[in-house]
C-alpha positions as CSV (number, residue, x, y, z in Angstrom):
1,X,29.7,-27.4,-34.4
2,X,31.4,-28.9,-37.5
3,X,30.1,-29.3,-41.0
4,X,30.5,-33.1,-40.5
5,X,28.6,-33.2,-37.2
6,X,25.7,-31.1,-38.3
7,X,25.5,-33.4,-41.6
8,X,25.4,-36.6,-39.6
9,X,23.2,-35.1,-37.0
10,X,20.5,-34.1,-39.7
11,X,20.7,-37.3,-41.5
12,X,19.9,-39.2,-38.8
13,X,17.0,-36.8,-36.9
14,X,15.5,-37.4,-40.8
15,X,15.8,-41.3,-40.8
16,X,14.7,-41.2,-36.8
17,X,11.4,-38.5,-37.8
18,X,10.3,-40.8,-40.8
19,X,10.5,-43.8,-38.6
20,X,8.9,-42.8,-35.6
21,X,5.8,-40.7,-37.8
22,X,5.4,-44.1,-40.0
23,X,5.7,-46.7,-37.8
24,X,5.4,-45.2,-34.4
25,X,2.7,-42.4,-34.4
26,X,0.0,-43.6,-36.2
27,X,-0.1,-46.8,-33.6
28,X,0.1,-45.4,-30.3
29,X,-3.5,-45.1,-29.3
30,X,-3.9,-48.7,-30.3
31,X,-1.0,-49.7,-28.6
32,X,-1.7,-47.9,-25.5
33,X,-5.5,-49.4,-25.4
34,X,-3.7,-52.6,-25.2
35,X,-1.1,-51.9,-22.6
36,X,1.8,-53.0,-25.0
37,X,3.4,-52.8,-28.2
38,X,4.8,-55.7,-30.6
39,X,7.8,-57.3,-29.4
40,X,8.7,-56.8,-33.0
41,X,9.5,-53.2,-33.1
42,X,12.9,-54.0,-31.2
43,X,13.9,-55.3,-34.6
44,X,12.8,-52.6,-36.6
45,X,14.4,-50.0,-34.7
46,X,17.9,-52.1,-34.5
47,X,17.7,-52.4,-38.1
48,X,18.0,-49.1,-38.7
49,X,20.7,-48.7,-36.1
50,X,19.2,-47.1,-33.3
51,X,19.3,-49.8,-31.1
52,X,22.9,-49.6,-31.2
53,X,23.4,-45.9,-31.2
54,X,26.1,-44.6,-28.9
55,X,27.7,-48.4,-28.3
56,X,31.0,-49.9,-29.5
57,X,31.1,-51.8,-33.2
58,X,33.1,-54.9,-31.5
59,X,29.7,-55.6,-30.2
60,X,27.1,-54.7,-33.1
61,X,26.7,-50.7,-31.7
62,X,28.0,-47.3,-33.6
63,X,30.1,-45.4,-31.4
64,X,27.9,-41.7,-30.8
65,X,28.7,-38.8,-29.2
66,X,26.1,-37.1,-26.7
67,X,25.8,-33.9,-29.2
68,X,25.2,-36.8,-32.0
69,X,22.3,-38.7,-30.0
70,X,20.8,-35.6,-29.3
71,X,18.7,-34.8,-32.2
72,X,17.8,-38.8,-32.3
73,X,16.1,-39.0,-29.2
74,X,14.1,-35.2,-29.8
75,X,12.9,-36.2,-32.9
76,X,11.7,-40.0,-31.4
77,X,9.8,-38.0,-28.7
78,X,8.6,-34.9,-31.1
79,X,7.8,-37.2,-33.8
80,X,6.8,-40.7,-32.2
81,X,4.5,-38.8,-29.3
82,X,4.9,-41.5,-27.1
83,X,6.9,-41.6,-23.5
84,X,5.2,-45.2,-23.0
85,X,7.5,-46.7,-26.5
86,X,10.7,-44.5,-26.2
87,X,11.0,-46.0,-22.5
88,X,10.7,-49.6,-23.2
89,X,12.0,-49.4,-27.0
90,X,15.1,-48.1,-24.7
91,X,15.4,-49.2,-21.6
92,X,18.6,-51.0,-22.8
93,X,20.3,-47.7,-22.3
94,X,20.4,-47.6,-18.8
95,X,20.1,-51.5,-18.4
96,X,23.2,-52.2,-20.4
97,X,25.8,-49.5,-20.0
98,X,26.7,-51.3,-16.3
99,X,27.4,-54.5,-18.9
100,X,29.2,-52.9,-21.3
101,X,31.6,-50.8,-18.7
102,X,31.9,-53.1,-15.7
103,X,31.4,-56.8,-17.0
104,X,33.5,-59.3,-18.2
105,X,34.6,-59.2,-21.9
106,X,32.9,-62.8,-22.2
107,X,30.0,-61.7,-20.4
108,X,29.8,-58.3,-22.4
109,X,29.4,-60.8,-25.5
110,X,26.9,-62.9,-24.5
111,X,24.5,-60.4,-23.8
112,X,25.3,-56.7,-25.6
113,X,25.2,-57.9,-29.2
114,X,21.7,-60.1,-29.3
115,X,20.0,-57.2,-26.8
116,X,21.5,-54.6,-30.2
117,X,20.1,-56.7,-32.4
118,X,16.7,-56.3,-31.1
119,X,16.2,-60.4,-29.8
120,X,16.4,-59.2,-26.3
121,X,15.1,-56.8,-24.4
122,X,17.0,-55.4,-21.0
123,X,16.1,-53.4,-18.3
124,X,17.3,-51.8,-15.7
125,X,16.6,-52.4,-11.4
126,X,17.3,-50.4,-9.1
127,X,13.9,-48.6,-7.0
128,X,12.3,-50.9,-4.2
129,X,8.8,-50.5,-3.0
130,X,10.2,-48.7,0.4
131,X,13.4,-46.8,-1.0
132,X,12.5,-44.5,-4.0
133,X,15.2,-42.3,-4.6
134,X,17.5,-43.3,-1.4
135,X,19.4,-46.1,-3.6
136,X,21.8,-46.0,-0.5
137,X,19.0,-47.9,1.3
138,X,18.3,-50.5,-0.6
139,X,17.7,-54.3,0.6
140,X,17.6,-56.7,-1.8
141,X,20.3,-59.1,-0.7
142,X,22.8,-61.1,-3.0
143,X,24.7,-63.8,-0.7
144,X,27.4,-65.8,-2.1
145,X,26.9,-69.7,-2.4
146,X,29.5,-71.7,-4.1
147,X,29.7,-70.1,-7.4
148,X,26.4,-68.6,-7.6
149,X,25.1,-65.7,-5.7
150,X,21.4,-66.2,-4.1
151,X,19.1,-63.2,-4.1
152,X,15.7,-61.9,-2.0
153,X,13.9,-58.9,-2.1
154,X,11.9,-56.7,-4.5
155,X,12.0,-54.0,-7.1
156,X,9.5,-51.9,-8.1
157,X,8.8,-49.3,-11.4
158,X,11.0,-51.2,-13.5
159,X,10.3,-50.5,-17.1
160,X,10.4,-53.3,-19.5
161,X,10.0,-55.2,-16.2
162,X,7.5,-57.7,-17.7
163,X,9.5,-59.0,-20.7
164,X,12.8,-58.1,-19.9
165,X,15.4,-60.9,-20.5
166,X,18.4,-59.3,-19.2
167,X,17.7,-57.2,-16.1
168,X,20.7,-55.7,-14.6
169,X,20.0,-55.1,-10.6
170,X,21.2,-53.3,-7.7
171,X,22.0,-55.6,-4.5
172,X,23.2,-55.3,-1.3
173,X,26.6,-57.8,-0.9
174,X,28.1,-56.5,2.2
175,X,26.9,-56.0,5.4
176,X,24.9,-53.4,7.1
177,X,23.4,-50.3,5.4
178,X,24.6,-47.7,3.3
179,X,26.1,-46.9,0.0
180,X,29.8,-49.2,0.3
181,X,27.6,-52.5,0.6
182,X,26.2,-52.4,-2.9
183,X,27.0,-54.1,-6.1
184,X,25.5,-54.7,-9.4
185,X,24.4,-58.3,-10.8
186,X,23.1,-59.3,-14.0
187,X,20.3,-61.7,-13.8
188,X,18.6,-63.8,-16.8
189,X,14.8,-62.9,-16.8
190,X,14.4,-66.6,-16.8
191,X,15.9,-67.2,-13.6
192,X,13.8,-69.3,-11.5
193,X,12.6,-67.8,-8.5
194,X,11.8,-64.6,-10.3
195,X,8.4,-63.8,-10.7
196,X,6.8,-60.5,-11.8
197,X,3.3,-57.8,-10.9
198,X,2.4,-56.1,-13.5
199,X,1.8,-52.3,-12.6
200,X,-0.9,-50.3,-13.9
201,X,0.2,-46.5,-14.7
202,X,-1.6,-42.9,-15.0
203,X,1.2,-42.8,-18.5
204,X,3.5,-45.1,-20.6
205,X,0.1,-47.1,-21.1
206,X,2.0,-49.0,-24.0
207,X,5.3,-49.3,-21.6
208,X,5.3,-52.6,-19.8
209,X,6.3,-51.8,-15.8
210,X,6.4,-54.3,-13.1
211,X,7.6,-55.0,-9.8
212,X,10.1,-58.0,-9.8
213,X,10.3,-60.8,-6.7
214,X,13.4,-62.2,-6.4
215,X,13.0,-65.7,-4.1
216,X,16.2,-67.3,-3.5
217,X,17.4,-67.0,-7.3
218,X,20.1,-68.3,-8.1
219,X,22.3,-66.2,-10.1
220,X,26.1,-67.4,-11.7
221,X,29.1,-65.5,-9.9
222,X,30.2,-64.7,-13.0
223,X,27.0,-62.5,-13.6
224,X,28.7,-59.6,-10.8
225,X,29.3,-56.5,-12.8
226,X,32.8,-55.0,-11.5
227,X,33.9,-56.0,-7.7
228,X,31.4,-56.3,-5.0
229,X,31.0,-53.1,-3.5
230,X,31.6,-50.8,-6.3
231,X,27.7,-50.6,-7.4
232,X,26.9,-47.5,-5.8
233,X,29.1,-45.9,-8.1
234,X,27.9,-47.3,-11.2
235,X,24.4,-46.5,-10.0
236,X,25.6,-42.6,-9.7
237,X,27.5,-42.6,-13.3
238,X,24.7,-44.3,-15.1
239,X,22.1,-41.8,-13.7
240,X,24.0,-39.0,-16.3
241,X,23.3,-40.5,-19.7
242,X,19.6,-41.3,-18.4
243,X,18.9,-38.1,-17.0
244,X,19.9,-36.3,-20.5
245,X,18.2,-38.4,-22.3
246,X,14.8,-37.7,-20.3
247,X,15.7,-34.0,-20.7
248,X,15.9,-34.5,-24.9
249,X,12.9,-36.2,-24.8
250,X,11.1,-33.6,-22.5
251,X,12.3,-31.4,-25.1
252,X,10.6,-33.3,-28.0
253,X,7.3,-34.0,-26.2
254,X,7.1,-29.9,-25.6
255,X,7.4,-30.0,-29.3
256,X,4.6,-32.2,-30.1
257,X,2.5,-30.2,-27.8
258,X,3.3,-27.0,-29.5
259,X,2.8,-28.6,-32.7
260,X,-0.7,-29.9,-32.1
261,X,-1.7,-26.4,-30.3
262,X,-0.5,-24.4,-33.3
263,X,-2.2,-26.4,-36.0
264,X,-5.6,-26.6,-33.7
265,X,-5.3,-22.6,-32.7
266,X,-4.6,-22.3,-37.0
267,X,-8.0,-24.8,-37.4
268,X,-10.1,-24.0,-35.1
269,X,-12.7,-20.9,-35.0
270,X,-14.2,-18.8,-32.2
271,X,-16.3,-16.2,-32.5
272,X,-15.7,-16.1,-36.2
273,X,-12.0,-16.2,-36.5
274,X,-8.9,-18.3,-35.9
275,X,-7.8,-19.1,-32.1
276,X,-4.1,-18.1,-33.4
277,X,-5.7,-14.6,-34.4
278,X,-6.9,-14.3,-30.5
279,X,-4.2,-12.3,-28.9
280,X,-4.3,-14.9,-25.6
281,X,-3.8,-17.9,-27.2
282,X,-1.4,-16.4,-29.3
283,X,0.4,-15.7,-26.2
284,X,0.2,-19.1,-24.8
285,X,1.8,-20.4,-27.7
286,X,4.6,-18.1,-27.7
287,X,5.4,-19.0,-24.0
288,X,5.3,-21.8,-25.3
289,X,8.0,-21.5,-27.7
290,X,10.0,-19.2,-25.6
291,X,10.7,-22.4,-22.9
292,X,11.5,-24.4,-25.7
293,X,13.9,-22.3,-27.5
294,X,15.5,-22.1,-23.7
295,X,15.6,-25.8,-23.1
296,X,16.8,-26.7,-26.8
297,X,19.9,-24.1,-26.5
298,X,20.6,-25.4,-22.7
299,X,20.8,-29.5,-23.7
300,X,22.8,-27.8,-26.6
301,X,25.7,-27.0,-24.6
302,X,25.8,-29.4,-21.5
303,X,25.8,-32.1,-24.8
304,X,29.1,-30.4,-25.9
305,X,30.7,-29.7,-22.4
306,X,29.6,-34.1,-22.4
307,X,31.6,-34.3,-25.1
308,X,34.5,-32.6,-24.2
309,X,34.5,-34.0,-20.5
310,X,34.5,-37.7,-21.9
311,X,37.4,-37.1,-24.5
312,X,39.5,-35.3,-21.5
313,X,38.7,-38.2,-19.1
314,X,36.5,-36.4,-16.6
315,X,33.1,-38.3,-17.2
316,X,31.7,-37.3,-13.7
317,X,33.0,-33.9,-13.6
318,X,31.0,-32.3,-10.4
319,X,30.4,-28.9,-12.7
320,X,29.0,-31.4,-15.3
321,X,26.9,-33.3,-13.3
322,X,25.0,-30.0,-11.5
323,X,24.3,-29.0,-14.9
324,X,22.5,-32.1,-15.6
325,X,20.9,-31.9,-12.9
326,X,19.2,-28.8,-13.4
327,X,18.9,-29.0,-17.2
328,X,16.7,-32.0,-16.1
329,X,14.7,-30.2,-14.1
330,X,14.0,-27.1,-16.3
331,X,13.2,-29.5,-19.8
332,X,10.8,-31.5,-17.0
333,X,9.4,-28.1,-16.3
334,X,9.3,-26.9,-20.1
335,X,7.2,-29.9,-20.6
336,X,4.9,-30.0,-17.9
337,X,3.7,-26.3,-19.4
338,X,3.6,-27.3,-23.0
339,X,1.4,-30.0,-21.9
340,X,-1.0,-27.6,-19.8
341,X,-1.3,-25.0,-22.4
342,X,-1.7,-27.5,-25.1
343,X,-4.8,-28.9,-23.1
344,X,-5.9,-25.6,-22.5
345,X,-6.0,-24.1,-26.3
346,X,-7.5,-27.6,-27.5
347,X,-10.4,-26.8,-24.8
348,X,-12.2,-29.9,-24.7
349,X,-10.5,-31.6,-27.0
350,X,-7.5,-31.8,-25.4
351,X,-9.3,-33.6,-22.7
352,X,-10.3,-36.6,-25.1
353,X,-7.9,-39.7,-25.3
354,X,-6.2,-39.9,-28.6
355,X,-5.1,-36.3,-28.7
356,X,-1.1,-36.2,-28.3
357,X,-1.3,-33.6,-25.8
358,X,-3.9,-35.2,-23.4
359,X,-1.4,-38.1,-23.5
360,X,1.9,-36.1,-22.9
361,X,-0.2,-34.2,-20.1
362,X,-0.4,-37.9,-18.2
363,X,2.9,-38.8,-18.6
364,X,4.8,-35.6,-17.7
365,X,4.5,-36.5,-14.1
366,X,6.9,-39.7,-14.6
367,X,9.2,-37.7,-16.4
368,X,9.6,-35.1,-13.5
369,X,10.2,-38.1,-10.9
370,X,12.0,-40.7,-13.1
371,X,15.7,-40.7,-13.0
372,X,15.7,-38.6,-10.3
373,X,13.0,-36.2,-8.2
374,X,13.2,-32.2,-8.7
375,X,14.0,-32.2,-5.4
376,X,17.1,-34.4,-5.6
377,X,17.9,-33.0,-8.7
378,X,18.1,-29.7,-6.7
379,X,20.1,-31.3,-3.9
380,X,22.2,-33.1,-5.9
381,X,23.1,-29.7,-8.2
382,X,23.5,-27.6,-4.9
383,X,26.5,-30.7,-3.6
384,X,27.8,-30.8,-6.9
385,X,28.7,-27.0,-6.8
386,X,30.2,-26.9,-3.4
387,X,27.2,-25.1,-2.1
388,X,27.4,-27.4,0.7
């Protein structure tokens, strides 16, 4: 890594650790108890530029690399110690890169900058309430009309679903089934004919998640994202940039459990000493650190093969693509132990709402599943490496 890289990357994992342990942190509990958080904090967080972090300056956004991002979204999940506001503070990163690749340059403008600038909020819909992860499958229909496309069906688990105002969704254009039908279509979140269910959740309390009805809704032609058709392949390239980012934040949630843990085991007494001076939750806590240290060196790298991919042209490089897919899996896995041996050395503590590790245990389930299974993860890595 570069001088210049290192310097940029600790300047901003400083701005991004002050503002999620001010302004983040110390409201979560609240925010959670009320099953949202201010609409407001979308402005905040594109003030400081990391709304716009890793999109092009024509539309508001400073160009990132993945190996610059990184430390930016570890330190919002170490430092903020909440999966519930990093998913709907961001869900515009897998709602808007179909827009920004795929749309129209008049389009691209009319809906990238404001979403930037923290006035709008987008989200991304793909899942329906019988397909999970066979996107192949899907049935939500879009039939042309004139110059508007009409569309039926359902999604479901969409974060930011409730107050999204740009949702970018997966429908089925051609006929039959399978994966050559789909495309993607931009539709306004006031669209009449879209209603929404709001969804209540074991995690992401503070993270608004709904299942959206779409009842003949009308939506502009000009809203298509690419060529009918060509949205199964979108669907597959977007998953990459998501599916590293829930691995950084895995990483930084393993973090915050180990930092609670520590600073309770350094606290708290048992039979007349410290926990940490107990040789088994010493342990623990190494373990601990010992997954982290694994998962933090392994994001390392597939970041800087990312890197080098994109500048050669090779985005979707299969070798690439396996390694996410396991990288995903292992950081899911890092966290889901954190999380459990966090509980366990805050004994009963750890069980009370309000302690970050109680709430990381809840949501590390959602991690594990979103942006792709363990098992398709596994499935997906074994294809991608010619096992198959």
């Amino acid at each position: 890594m570069n001088a210049e890289l290192a310097a940029d990357r600790q300047v901003l994992a400083d701005l991004v650790r002050r503002f999620a342990g001010d302004e983040i942190a110390p409201n979560v509990q609240a925010w959670d108890d009320a099953g949202e958080f201010p609409r407001g904090l979308y402005a905040r967080a594109a003030e400081l530029g990391l709304l716009g972090l890793g999109y092009p300056e024509e539309f508001g956004g400073t160009p990132a690399s993945y190996s610059l991002k990184l430390p930016a979204w570890v330190a919002l999940a170490r430092h903020g110690k909440s999966g519930g506001v990093l998913a709907s503070l961001f869900s515009h990163n897998i709602g808007l890169p179909p827009v920004v690749l795929h749309a129209s340059d008049a389009l691209r403008r009319e809906v990238v900058p404001p979403v930037l600038r923290g006035e709008k909020i987008a989200a991304l819909a793909i899942t329906e309430p019988g397909g999970g992860s066979d996107v192949a499958a899907l049935r939500t229909t879009a039939r042309l009309d004139g110059d508007h496309y009409v569309v039926n069906g359902e999604k479901t688990f969409i974060t930011s679903g409730m107050r999204a105002d740009w949702i970018t969704v997966a429908v089925r254009t051609g006929e039959g089934r399978g994966a050559g039908g789909i495309s993607m279509l931009l539709v306004p979140g006031d669209a009449p004919g879209l209603t929404r269910t709001r969804l209540s959740k074991m995690g992401w309390l503070c993270s608004d998640t709904a299942t959206l009805h779409f009842d003949n809704v009308r939506v502009p032609a000009r809203y298509l994202l690419g060529h009918e058709g060509e949205g199964f392949r979108m669907i597959m390239g977007n998953f990459n940039g998501e599916r590293i980012g829930l691995a950084a934040g895995a990483l930084g949630f393993s973090q915050a459990c180990l930092d609670e843990a520590l600073a309770w085991a350094r606290e708290r007494k048992a039979f007349g000493t410290a926990l940490v001076e107990h040789q088994a939750v010493r342990h623990k806590l190494v373990d601990m650190q010992m997954r982290i240290a694994s998962t933090e060196a392994w994001i390392e790298a597939v970041s800087a093969e990312g890197d080098a991919l994109e500048a050669a042209g090779r985005h979707n490089a299969p070798e690439w693509v396996a390694q996410i897919c396991l990288l995903k899996n292992h950081a899911t896995q890092t966290m889901q132990f954190c999380a459990d041996q966090a509980v366990q050395i805050l004994g009963g503590m750890g069980f009370m709402r309000g302690t970050v590790s109680e709430r990381i245990y809840r949501e590390v389930k959602v991690m594990m599943i979103g942006g792709g299974a363990e098992e398709i993860m596994k499935e997906l890595a074994a294809r991608q490496m010619g096992w198959l």
